[in-house]
C-alpha positions in Angstrom: 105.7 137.0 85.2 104.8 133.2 85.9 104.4 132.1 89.3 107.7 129.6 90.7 106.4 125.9 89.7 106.6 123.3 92.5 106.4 119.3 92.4 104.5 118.2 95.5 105.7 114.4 95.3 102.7 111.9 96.4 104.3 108.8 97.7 101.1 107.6 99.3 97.7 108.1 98.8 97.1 108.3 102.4 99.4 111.2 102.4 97.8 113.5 100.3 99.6 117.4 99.8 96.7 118.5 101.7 96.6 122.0 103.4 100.1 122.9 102.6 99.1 123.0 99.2 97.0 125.8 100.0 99.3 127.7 101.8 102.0 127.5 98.6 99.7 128.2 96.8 98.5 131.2 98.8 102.0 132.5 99.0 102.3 132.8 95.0 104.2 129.8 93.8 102.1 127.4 91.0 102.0 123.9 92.6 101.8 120.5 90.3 101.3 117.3 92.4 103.5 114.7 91.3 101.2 111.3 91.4 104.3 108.6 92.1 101.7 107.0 93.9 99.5 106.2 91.0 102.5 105.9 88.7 103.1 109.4 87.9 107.0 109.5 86.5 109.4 111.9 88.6 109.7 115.5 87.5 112.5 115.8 84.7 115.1 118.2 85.9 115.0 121.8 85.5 111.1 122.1 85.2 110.4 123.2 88.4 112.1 125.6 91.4 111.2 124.0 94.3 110.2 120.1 95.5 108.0 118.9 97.8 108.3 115.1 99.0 105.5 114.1 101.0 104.9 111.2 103.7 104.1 107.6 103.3 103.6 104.2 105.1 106.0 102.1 103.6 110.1 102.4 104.6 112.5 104.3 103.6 114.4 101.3 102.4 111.2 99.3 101.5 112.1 99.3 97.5 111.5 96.1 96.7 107.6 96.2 97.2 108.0 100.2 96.4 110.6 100.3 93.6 110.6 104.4 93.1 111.6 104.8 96.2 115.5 104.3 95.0 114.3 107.3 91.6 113.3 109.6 94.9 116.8 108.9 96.7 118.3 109.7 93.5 116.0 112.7 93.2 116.3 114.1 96.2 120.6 113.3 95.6 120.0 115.7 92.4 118.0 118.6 93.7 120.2 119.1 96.6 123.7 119.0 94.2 121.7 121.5 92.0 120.6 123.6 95.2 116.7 123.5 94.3 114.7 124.7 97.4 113.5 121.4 98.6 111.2 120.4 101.8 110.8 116.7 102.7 108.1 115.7 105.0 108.2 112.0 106.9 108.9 109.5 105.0 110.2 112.2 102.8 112.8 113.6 105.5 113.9 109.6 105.9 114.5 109.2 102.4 116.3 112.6 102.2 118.9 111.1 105.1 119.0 107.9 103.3 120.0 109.5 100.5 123.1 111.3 102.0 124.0 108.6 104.2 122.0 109.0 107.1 120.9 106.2 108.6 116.9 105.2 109.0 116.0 102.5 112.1 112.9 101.4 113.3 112.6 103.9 116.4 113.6 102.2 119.7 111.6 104.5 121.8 108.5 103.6 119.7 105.9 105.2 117.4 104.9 109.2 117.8 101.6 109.1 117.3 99.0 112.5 117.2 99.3 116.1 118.1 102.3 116.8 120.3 105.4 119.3 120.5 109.4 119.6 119.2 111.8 121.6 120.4 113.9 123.6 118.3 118.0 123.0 118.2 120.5 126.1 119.1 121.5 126.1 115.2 117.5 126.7 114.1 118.0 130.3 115.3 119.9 131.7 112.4 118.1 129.1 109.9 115.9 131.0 107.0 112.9 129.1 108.0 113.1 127.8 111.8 114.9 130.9 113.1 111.2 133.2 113.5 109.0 130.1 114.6 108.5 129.3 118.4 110.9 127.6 120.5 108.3 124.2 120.9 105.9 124.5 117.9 102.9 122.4 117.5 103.2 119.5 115.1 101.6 116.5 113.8 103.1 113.1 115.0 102.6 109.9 112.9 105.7 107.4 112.2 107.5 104.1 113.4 110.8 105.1 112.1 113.6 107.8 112.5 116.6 108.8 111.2 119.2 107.4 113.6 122.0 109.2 112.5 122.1 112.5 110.1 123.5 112.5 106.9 127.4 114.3 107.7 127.6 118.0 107.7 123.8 118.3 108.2 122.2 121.0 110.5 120.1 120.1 113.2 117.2 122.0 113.8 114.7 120.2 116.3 114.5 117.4 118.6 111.6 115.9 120.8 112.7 113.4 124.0 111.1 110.5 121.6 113.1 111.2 118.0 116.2 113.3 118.2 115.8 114.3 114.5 113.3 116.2 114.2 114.1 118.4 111.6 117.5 118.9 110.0 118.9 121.1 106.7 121.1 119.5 104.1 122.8 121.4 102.1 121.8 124.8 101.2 118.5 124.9 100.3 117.2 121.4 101.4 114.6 121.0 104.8 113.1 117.6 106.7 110.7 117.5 109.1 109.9 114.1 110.4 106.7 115.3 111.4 103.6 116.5 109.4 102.7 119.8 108.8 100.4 118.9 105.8 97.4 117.3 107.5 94.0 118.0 108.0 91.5 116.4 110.8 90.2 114.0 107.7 93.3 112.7 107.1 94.2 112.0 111.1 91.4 110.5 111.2 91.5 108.4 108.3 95.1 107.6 109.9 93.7 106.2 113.0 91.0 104.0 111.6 93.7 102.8 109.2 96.3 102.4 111.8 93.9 100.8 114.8 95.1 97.4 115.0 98.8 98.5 115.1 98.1 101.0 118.4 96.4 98.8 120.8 97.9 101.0 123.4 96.7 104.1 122.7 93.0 105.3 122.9 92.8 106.4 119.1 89.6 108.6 119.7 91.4 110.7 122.1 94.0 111.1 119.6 91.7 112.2 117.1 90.0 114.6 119.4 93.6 115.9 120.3 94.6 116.4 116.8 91.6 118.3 115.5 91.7 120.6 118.5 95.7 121.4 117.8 94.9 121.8 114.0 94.3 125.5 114.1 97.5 126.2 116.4 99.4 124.0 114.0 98.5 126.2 111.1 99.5 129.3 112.6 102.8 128.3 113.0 103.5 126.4 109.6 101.7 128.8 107.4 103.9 130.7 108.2 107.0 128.4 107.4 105.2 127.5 104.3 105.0 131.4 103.2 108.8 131.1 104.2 109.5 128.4 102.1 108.1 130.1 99.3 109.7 133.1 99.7 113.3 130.6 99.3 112.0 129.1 95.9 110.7 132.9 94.8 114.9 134.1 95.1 117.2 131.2 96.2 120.3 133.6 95.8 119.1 135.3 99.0 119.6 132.2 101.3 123.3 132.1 102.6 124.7 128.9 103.3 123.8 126.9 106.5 125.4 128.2 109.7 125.5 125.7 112.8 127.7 123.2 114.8 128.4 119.9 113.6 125.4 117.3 114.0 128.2 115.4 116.5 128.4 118.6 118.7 125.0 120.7 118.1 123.9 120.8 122.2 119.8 121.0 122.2 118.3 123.8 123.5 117.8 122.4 126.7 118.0 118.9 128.1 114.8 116.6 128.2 113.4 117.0 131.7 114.0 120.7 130.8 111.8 120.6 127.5 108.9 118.9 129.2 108.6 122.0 131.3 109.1 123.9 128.3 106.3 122.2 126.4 104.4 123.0 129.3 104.6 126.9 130.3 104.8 127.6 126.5 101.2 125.6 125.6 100.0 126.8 128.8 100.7 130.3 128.4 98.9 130.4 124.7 96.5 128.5 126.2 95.6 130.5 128.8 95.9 127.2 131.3 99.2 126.3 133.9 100.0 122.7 132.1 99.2 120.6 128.7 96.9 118.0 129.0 97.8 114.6 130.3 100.6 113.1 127.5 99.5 110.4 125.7 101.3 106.8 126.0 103.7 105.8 123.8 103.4 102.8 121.8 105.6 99.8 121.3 104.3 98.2 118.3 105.7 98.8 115.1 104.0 97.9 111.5 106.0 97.8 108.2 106.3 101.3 106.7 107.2 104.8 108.6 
């Protein structure tokens, strides 16, 4: 028996599939990387069973310097109408709201940038994926934008005090993180030489530092979700529709000062320490792109 196909989309060189690759692959699914990036065309429908759209530093509206950025929309339109087991990462999470009338905005609070925490949302408890994973995982943080508003009837499933969307389900079978999951220390650091003149603010070698340090406690929760993920593509029939409260009404799991402490007593217990280290600064600055 042949092993589930997924299209890993590349938007962006800089955002390469990178070690979630490994981990679909790992978990038994045959991965193709679609090259949109170097002018690959968009997968045909009904070649595949499960999509992958990756991050990038252009907009999620930015089509008139990226024009397939309007094909993904309509792509990511199709797979979710067809139910095709679908995760969208970053810029791919934006263009997954912009394409069922969410709304993307340059984020008012500023840029996430490097290793830091989310929190999950009451509703990520019975979700196929979020339900088993931690109540503040460790993620990777690299983008300017957020989606403002979710697209209507979408789940919410995590938050951080900085961008309320974290992660959201639309549809049956469709998942966004705004974060990254994908990256390796390379790449971070690629990220922060690229991205140096943007973040005056923010000492880019400690971020560095930070996020090669988090990198193996990032992987052992998204593996994990990864393995999930492909266990959704391996038998979509066994994933019941979404159950959660309306975006309007979904209450977080706790309120902001509430998930600091959180953050906290959670990384400090794994960690075998009372407190995380010293939060990094927040930057105002905003580029063009995510």
């Amino acid at each position: 028996m042949d092993a589930p196909r997924v299209v890993m989309v590349e938007l962006d060189h800089s955002d390469p599939p990178g070690r979630l690759r490994d981990w679909l692959v790992a978990a038994g699914l045959e991965v193709v990387v679609c090259d949109v990036a170097g002018g690959e065309s968009l997968p045909a429908p009904g070649g595949y069973a499960g999509l992958v759209v990756l991050g990038g530093k252009m907009g999620a509206g930015d089509d008139a310097e990226y024009p397939f950025l309007a094909d993904v929309r309509q792509l990511l339109r199709d797979v979710v109408r067809d139910e095709v087991p679908t995760l969208a990462i970053c810029l791919g999470a934006q263009l997954l709201a912009a394409a069922h009338g969410g709304r993307v905005v340059v984020n008012p609070e500023g840029p996430e940038i490097g290793a830091q925490l989310v929190a999950k949302r009451a509703a990520a408890a019975t979700d196929p994926l979020f339900g088993a994973m931690p109540i503040t995982p460790d993620v990777m943080q690299w983008h300017y934008d957020t989606v403002a508003s979710l697209p209507p009837g979408a789940i919410h499933l995590a938050s951080s005090p900085v961008c309320e969307n974290q992660a959201f389900r639309v549809g049956r079978l469709a998942w966004a993180v705004q974060f990254h999951i994908e990256t390796t220390p390379e790449m971070v650091a690629e990220w922060a030489r690229a991205d140096a003149p943007n973040l005056p603010e923010l000492d880019l070698d400690l971020v560095v530092s930070r996020a090669a340090a988090a990198h193996d406690d990032i992987a052992e929760v998204w593996a994990p979700f990864a393995q999930a993920f492909a266990a959704v593509v391996g038998d979509p029939s066994a994933v019941a529709p979404p159950r959660g409260v309306a975006t309007a009404t979904a209450a977080p799991v706790t309120d902001p000062a509430a998930i600091r402490a959180a953050l906290a007593a959670e990384a400090g217990a794994a960690r075998g320490t009372d407190a995380l280290p010293s939060p990094l600064p927040m930057p105002t600055r905003r580029p063009p792109g995510d």
